[in-house]
C-alpha positions in Angstrom: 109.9 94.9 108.3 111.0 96.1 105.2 110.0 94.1 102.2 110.4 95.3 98.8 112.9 98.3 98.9 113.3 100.5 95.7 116.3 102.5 95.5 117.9 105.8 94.1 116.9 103.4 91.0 117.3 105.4 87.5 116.1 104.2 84.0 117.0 106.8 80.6 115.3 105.7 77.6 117.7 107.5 74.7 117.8 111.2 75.5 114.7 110.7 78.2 115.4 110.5 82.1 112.8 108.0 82.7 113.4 107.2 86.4 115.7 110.0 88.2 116.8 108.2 91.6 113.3 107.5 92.6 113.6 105.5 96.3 110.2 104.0 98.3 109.8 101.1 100.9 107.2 98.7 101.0 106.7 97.1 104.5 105.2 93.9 105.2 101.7 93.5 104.4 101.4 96.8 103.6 98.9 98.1 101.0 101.0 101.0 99.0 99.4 103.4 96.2 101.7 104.9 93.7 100.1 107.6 91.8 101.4 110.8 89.4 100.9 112.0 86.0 100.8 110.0 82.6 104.7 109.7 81.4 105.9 109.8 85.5 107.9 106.4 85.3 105.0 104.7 87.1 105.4 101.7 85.1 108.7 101.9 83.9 109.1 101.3 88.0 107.4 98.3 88.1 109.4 97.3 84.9 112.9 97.7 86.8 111.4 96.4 89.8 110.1 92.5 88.1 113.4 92.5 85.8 111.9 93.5 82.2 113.5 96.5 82.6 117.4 96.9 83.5 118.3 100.0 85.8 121.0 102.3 84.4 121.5 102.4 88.6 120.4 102.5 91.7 118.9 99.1 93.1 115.7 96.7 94.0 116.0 94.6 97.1 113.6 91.9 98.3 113.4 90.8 101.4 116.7 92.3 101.7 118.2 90.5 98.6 119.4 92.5 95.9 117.5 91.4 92.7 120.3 92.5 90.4 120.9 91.6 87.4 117.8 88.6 87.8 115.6 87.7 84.7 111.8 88.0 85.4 111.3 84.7 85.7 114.3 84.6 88.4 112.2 87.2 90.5 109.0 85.4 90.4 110.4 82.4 91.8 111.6 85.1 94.8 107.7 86.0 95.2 107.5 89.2 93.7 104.3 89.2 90.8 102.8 91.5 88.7 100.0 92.4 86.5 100.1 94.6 83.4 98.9 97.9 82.4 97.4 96.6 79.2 96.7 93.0 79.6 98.5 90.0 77.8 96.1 86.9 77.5 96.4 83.7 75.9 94.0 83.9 73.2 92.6 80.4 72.4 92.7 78.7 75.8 89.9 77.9 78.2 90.5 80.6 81.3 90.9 77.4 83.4 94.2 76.5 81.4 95.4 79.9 81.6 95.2 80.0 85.6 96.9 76.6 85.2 99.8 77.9 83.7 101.8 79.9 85.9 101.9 76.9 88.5 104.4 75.8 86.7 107.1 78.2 87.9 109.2 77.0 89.5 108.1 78.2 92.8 105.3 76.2 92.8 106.8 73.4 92.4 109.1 74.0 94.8 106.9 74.3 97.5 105.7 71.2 96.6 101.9 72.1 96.0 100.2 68.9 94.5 97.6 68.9 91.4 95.4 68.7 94.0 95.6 71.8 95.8 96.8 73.4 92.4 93.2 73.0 91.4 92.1 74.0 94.9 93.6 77.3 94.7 91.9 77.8 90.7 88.8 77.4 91.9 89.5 79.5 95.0 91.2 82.4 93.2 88.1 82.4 90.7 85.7 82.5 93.1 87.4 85.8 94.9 87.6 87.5 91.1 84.4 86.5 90.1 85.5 83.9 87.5 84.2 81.0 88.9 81.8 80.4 86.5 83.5 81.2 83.6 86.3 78.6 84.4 85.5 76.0 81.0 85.2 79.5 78.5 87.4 80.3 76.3 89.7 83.2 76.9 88.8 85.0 73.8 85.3 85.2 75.1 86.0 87.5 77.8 84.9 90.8 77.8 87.6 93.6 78.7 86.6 93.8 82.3 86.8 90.2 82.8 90.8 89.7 81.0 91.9 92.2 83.8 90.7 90.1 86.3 92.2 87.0 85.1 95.3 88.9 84.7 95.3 89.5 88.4 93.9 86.3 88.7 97.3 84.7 87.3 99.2 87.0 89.2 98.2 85.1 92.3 98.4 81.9 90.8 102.2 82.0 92.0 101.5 82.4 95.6 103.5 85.6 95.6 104.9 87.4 98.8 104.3 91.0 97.0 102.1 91.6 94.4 102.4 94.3 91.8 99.1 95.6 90.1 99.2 97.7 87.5 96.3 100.2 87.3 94.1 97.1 88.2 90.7 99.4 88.0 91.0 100.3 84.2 88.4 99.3 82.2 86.2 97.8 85.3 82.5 99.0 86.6 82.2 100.1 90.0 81.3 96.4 90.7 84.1 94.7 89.8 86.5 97.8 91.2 84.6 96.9 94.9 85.3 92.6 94.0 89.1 94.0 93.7 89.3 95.9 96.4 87.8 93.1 98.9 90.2 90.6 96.9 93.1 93.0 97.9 91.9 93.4 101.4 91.5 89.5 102.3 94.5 88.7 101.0 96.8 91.9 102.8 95.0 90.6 105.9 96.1 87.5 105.0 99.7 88.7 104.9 100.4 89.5 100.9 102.1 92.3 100.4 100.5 94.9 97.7 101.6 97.9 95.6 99.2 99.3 93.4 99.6 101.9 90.5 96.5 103.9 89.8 94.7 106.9 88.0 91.1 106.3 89.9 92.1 108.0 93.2 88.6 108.0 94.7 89.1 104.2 94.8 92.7 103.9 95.1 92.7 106.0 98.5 89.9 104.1 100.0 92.5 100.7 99.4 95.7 101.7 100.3 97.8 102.5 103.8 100.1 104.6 102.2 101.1 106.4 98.7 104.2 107.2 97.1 103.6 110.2 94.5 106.0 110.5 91.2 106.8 113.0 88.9 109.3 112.9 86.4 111.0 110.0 87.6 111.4 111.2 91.1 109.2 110.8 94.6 107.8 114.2 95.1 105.8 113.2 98.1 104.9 110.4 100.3 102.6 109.7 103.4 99.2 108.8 104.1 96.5 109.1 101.4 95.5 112.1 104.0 98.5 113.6 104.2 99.0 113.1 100.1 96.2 114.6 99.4 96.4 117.7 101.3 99.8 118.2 100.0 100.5 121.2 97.8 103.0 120.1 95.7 100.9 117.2 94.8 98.2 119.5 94.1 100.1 121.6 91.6 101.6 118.8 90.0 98.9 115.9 89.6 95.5 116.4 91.3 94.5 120.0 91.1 90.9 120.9 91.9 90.0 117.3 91.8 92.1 116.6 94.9 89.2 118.2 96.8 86.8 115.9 96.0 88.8 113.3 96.9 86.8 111.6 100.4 89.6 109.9 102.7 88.0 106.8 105.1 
């Protein structure tokens, strides 16, 4: 089943075509990689897609409902969550506070999750991003590594249906990239839905089911991480010779 449905969406910024009718489809549980040069409209996707951004046309559809003209906050109550490329903390705060503050969207509430198993899920969440025991510290005494998890962190914190990371791996060791990647894998097998926008391929293709490849605004290939990788076009456009060091489970 369809889930998240992106389509012949386009996005120009003054006299720059940021998005030029790029379409993909993210099924059901699926993991999905979308990769491509710096400037491609990776993120200005991910923009239109959670509502921070409003298409010039072309359209989102969740679960079959057209997101439209929603606000951000409208679309997270829908399930659909995201992280950021640079991340956006609340300096000041213990890291405990800051997971507790997206369980007050409204889908939360809705679902009618008590304090109890609000706190449950902190402590669960935590544990699976390695922040368990950093849970009473203070926000600002988290090293770079450590604010991107507790941005994904938060992003879970809604109990989304599809979660949107955005290059997730950036400023991690090889440690914390492998904590991610189990994180990701546990919860897809749990049923969450994933797209992930990346620049460490070696990672990124070990992760994902299937990749979507952009380029000035527009899908230039998609298929397997395989099939991706062995494509020409992508070659010539994004991975050149380091496309063939790329090792594909």
């Amino acid at each position: 089943m369809i889930q998240l449905q992106a389509i012949e969406m386009k996005k120009r910024f003054d006299g720059l075509l940021a998005l030029s009718g790029l379409s993909f489809e993210v099924h059901s549980a699926e993991i999905l990689g979308i990769i491509g040069p710096n400037g491609a409209g990776k993120t200005t996707a991910f923009n239109c897609l959670t509502g921070f951004t409003r298409l010039d046309g072309g359209s989102v559809l969740l679960d079959g409902q057209n997101l439209g003209r929603k606000k951000p906050y409208q679309i997270v109550n829908l399930g659909l969550s995201r992280t950021w490329q640079l991340v956006r903390p609340f300096f000041g705060m213990k890291v405990i506070e800051a997971l507790q503050i997206p369980t007050f969207c409204r889908r939360v509430k809705n679902n009618s999750f008590d304090q109890t198993e609000v706190q449950e899920r902190i402590y669960k969440v935590a544990g699976q991003l390695s922040l368990a025991d950093k849970l009473q510290d203070t926000v600002d005494n988290l090293n770079q590594g450590q604010l991107r998890l507790l941005d994904i962190a938060r992003a879970l914190m809604v109990y989304p249906k599809v979660l949107l990371l955005d290059e997730p791996f950036s400023g991690l060791s090889h440690f914390e990239i492998n904590k991610i990647s189990a994180t990701v894998k546990n919860l897809n097998q749990d049923g969450l839905t994933v797209v992930i926008i990346e620049h460490r391929l070696r990672e990124l293709m070990k992760l994902v089911q299937k990749v979507v490849v952009v380029n000035f605004g527009q899908k230039i290939a998609e298929g397997t991480p395989q099939e991706v990788v062995q494509n020409p076009e992508v070659t010539k456009a994004y991975l050149g010779k380091e496309g063939e060091k790329i090792e594909i489970p």
